[in-house]
C-alpha positions as CSV (number, residue, x, y, z in Angstrom):
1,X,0.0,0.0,0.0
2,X,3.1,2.5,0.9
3,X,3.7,1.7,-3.7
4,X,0.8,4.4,-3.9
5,X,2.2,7.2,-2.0
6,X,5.5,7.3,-4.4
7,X,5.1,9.9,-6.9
8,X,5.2,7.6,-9.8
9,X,1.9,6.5,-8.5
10,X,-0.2,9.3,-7.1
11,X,1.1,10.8,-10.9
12,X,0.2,7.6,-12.8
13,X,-3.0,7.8,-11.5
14,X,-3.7,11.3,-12.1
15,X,-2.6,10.9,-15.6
16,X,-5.1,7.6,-16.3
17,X,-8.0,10.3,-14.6
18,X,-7.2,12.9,-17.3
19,X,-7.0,10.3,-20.3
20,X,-10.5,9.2,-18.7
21,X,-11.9,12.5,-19.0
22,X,-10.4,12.7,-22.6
23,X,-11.8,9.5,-23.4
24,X,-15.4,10.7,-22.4
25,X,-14.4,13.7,-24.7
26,X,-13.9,11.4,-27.3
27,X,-17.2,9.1,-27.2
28,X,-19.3,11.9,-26.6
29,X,-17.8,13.7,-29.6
30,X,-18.9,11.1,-31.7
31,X,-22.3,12.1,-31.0
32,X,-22.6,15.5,-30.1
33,X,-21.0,19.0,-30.9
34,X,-19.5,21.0,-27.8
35,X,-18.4,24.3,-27.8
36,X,-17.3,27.9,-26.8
37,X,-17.1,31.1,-28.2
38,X,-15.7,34.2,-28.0
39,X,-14.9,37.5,-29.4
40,X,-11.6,38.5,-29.2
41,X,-11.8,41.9,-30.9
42,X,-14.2,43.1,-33.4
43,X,-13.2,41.4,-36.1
44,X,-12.4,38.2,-34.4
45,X,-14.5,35.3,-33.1
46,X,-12.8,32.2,-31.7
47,X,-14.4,28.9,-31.4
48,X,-13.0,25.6,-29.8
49,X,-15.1,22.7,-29.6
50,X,-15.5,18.9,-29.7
51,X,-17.1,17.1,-32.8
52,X,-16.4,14.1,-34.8
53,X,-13.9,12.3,-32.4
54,X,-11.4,15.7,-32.5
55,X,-10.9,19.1,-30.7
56,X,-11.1,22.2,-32.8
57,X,-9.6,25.7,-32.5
58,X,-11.4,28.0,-35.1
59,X,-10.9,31.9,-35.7
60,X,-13.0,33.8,-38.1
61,X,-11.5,36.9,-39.2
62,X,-12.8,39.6,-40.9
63,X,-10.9,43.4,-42.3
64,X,-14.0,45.0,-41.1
65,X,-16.1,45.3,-37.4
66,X,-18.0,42.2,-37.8
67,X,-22.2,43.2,-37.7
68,X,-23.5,39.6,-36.7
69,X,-24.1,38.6,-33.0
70,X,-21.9,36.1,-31.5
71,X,-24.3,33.1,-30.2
72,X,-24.4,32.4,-26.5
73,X,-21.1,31.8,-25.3
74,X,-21.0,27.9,-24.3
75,X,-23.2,25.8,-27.7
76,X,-24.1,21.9,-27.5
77,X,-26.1,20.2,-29.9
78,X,-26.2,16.8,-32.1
79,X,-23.3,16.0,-34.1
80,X,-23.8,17.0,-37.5
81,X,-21.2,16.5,-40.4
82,X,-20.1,19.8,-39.9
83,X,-16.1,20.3,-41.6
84,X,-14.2,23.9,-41.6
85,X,-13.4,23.3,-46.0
86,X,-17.2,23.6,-46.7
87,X,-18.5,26.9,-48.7
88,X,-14.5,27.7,-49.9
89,X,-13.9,30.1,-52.0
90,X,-10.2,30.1,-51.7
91,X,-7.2,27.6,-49.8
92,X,-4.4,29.9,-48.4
93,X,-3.1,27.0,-47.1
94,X,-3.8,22.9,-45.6
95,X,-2.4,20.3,-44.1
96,X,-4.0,17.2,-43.2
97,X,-2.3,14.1,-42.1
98,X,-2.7,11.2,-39.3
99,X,-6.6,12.6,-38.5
100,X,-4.8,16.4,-37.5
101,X,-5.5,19.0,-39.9
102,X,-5.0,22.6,-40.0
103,X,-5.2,25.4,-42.7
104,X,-6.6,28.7,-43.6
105,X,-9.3,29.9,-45.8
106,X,-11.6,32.2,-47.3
107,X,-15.2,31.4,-46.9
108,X,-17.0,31.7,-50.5
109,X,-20.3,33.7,-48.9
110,X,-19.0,36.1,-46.3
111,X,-15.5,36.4,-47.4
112,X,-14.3,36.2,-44.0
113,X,-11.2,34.2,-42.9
114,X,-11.4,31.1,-41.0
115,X,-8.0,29.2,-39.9
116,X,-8.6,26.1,-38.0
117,X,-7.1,23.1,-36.0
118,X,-8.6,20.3,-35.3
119,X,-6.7,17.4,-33.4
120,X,-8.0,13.8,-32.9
121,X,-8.6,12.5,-29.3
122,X,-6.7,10.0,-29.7
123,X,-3.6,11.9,-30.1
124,X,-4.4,12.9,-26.5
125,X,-5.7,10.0,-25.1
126,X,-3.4,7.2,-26.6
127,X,0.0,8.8,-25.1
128,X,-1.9,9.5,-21.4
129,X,-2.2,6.0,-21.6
130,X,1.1,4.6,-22.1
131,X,2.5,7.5,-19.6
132,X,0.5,6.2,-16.8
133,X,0.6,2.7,-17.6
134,X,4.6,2.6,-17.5
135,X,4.5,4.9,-14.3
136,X,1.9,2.6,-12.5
137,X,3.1,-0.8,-13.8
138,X,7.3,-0.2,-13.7
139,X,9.2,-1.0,-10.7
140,X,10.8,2.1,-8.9
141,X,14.7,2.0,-9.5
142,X,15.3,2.1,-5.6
143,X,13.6,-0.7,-4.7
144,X,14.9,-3.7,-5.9
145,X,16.5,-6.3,-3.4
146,X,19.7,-6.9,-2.9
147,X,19.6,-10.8,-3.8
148,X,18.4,-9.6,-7.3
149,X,21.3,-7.5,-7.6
150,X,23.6,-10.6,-6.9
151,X,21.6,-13.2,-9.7
């Protein structure tokens, strides 16, 4: 009982919490959207959410004060097939590879500027996993015995 005081242990276990809590991300994700909002300036609105088994980071820009208003601040709602690339007019750049993807683009009906990242739960969940596993399940360099030593 003393193995769970160590460090290693209390740390292991707080790691295999937070992939947990990542992992609930994840299934829920599959089935409905999550997010928040927020303006950063006038011609900025920042949205990071949860859809489709990934986290997103999205900014719309725009050169001029933007005249829409910003819905509430926290959304959730059923997943829908929702991807940043729909209505483009233009690709200033993209990247896609592994399930991340990233770019930035100008939208065909408003003409504003969205860059986005989305990153898969799995990129999150996976290495939490193996962290915790090897700091739970390995053998703490101080205590082996002596007799092992000599064999």
């Amino acid at each position: 009982m003393s193995d769970f005081k160590s460090w290693r242990r209390m740390l292991g276990v707080a790691m295999l919490v937070t992939a947990c809590v990542f992992m609930a991300g994840w299934v829920r994700s599959l089935t409905v959207v999550d997010g928040v909002n927020f303006r950063r300036t006038n011609t900025n609105i920042h949205f990071m959410g949860s859809n489709q088994g990934r986290l997103s980071w999205i900014r719309l820009q725009e050169s001029h004060p933007f005249e829409i208003s910003v819905p509430k601040f926290y959304m959730t709602g059923d997943a829908f097939s929702y991807h940043p690339l729909d209505n483009v007019q233009q690709i200033g750049w993209h990247w896609k590879s592994c399930g991340f993807e990233g770019g930035e683009i100008t939208l065909r009906i408003t003409g504003w500027r969205r860059s986005f990242l989305l990153v898969p739960y799995w990129s999150i969940v996976v290495p939490l996993i193996a962290i915790s596993a090897w700091l739970l399940l390995s053998k703490p360099r101080g205590d082996c015995d002596i007799h092992e030593l000599a064999s």
